[in-house]
N, C-alpha and C positions, 0 to 999 in steps of 0.2 A: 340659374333659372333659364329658359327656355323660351324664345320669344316666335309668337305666330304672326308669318307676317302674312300679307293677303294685298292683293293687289288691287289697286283701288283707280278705277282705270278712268273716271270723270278729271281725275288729277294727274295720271300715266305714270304716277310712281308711286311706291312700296307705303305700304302702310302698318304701322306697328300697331295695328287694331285689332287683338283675337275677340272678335263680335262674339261669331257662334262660341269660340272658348270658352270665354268670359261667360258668357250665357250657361251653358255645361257644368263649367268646372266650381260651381254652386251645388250641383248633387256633390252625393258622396262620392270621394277619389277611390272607393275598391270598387263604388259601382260601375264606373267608368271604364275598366280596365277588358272588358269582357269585346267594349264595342273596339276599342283600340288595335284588338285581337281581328273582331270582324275587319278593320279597314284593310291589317295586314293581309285576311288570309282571303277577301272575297275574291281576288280575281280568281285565283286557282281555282278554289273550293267550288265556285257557281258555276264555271264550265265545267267541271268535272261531273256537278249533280246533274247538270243540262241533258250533259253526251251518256248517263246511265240512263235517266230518265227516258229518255228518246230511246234508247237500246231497248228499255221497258215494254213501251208502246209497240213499236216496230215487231217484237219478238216476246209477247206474255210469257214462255218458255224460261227465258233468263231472270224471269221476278217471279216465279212458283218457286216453292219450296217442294220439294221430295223427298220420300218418303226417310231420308238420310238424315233430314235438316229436322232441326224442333220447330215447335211450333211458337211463331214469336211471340213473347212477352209470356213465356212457359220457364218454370223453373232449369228444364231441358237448355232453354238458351241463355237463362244467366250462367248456366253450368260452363259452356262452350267462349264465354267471355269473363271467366272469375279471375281466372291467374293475373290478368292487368287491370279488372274491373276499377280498383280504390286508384290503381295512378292515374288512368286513359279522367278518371272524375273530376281529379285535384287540376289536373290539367287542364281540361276542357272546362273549368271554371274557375282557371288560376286560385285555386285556393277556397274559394267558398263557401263552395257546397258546404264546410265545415262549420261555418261561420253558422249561415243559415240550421242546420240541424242541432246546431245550440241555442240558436232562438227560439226555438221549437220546442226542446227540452228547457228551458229556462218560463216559457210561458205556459209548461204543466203545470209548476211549482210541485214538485215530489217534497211529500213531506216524510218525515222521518217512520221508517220500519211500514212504508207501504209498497205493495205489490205493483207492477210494469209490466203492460203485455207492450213489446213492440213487435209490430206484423211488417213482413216483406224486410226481415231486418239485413239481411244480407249476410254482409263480411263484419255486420255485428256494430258499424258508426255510432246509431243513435243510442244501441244498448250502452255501451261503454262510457259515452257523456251521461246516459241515465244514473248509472251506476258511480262516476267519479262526483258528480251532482250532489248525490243524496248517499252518504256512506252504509245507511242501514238498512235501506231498499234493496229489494230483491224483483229483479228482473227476465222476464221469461222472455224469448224471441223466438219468431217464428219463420221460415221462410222454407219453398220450393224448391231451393236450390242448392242440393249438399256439397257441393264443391264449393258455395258462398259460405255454407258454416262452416265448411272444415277451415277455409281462412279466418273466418270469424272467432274459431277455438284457437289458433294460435295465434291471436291478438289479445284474446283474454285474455289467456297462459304470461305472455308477455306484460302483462297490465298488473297481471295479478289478481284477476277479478272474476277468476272460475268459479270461485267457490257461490258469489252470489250473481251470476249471471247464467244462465241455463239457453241452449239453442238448440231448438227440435225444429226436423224434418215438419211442412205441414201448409195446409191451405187456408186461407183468410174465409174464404168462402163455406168451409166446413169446419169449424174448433170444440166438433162433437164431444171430443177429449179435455174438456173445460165446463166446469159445473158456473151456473149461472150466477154473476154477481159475484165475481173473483177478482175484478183486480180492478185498484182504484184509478189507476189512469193507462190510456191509451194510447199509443203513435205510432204512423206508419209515415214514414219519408218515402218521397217519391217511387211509390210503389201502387198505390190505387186506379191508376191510370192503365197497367198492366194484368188488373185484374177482370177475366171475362162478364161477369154478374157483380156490379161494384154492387146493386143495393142489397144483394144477400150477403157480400159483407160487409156493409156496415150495418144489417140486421143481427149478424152475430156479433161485433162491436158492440152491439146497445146487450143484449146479452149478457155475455161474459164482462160488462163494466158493472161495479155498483152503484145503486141510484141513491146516491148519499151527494150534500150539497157541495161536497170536495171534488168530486168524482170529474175526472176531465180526459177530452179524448181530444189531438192534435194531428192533424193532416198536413201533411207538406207535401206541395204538388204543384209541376208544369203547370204554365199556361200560357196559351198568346196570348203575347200583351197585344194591347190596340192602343188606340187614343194619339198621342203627338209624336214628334220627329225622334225625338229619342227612342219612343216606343217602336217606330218602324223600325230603328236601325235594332232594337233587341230582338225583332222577331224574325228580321234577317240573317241575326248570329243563330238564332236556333234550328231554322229553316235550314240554312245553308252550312254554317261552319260546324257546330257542334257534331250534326253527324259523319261530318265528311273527316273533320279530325279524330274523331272515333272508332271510323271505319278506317282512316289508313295506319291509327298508332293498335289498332286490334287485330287486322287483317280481317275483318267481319262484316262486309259492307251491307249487306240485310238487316242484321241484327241494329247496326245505330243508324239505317233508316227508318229500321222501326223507331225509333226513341224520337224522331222528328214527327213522324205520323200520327204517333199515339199520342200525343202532345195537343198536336192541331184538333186529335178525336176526340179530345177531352173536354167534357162539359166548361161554359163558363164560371165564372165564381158564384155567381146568379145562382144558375141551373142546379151546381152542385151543393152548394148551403140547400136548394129545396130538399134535393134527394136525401141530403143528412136526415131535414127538417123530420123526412117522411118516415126514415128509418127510429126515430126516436129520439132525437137530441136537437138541442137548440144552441142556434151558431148565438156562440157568443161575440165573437171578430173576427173576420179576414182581413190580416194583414199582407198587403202587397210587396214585393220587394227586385230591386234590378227592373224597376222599369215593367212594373208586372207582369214582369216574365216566372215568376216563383211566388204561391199563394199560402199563406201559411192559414189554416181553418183552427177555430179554437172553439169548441162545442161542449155541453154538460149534456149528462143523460135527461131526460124531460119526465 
């Protein structure tokens, strides 16, 4: 065991009292590990955002994108960051993220021999818990970025779950190619936040889901957290460490600025349960999680 000592300077000597520890280490111990991360990497990572950021200002030149670059949060740029996408994640969330996209798929409840659209599915994560989940489910996936499915097909392959898992090229915001009232539940993990017109897709979400009392759709998605001392220091890691570790294990330093940006862009848990609200569905729960920094939305069609 590991003792914190803290100096307790009305008495001038060492004090075996972890106050704030103790206080802390009352949350979950995998939630903790993230800020742990932040205490190690903030000095670097903060001057480094400081001195780009200032380059930014100084010179708008070096933070345009040309006509070379995709357009961020374009399937074009997941394309340009696939080859490390699933390690630069595990990483930069020591493990998590996985954690969290089984709670996601665990609070659809897939029942036996029903249909799964998952949108923005990537390199295929949430399909493949969909499908180890529910053995008679069949699951479709959709995502912008074909260098994300091609890794995504050879994880099925490897899984063994080609045969009931399907990944096409395609956009959240157009599923013209999907007759109405197709598939009984819904999920897109951290992908909503990347898309230009979220309420036209979650219009097509309400759409292609059936309005039957089972029928359930599942958003997982960034957010600033706010509220207490814990919560600064998560939205500190998000701010500052997450993209800066991103940008130097990818070589991509735009691309996981974007990922900090579009984050901060993104509606509160509030605002976005309205827009569901408006789109057709009714939140059934937002669960919080890591200091609500990660929102997990659980909605039925209305």
């Amino acid at each position: 065991h590991h003792h914190v000592f803290i100096q307790n300077r009305s008495r001038g000597g060492p004090a075996s009292i972890p106050v704030l520890w103790a206080k802390v280490w009352g949350r979950s111990r995998m939630d903790l590990l993230p800020l742990l991360v932040f205490i190690l990497q903030w000095g670097c990572s903060s001057s480094a955002l400081i001195v780009e950021r200032k380059d930014c200002e100084e010179n708008q030149k070096t933070c345009q994108f040309n006509a070379d670059h995709p357009v961020l949060g374009s399937g074009e740029m997941f394309d340009s960051i696939s080859g490390r996408y699933d390690a630069i994640n595990r990483i930069m969330s020591l493990g998590m993220d996985q954690s969290w996209r089984r709670r996601m798929v665990n609070a659809l409840e897939v029942n036996a021999h029903e249909k799964v659209l998952d949108l923005a599915t990537g390199t295929a994560d949430v399909a493949i818990i969909e499908a180890q989940n529910q053995p008679s489910s069949t699951i479709l996936g959709v995502d912008p970025s074909a260098k994300m499915l091609a890794i995504g097909r050879e994880k099925l392959e490897a899984s063994g779950l080609e045969d009931r898992v399907t990944l096409e090229l395609g956009d959240a915001m157009d599923l013209s190619g999907i007759e109405n009232g197709t598939f009984d539940k819904v999920s897109i993990a951290f992908g909503i936040r990347n898309i230009r017109d979220r309420m036209q897709a979650l219009k097509e979400m309400r759409r292609v889901i059936k309005s039957e009392p089972m029928s359930r759709l599942a958003i997982l998605e960034f957010a600033e957290p706010s509220g207490g001392v814990m919560e600064f220091f998560a939205r500190m890691f998000i701010k500052h460490v997450v993209p800066v570790v991103g940008a130097l294990l990818s070589g991509k330093w735009n691309e996981y600025m974007h990922l900090e940006e579009s984050i901060m862009a993104f509606p509160s848990p509030k605002e976005f349960s309205m827009m569901m609200s408006q789109a057709g569905f009714e939140v059934m729960s937002t669960e919080s999680m890591m200091f609500s920094s990660v929102i997990l939305y659980l909605a039925a069609p209305k």
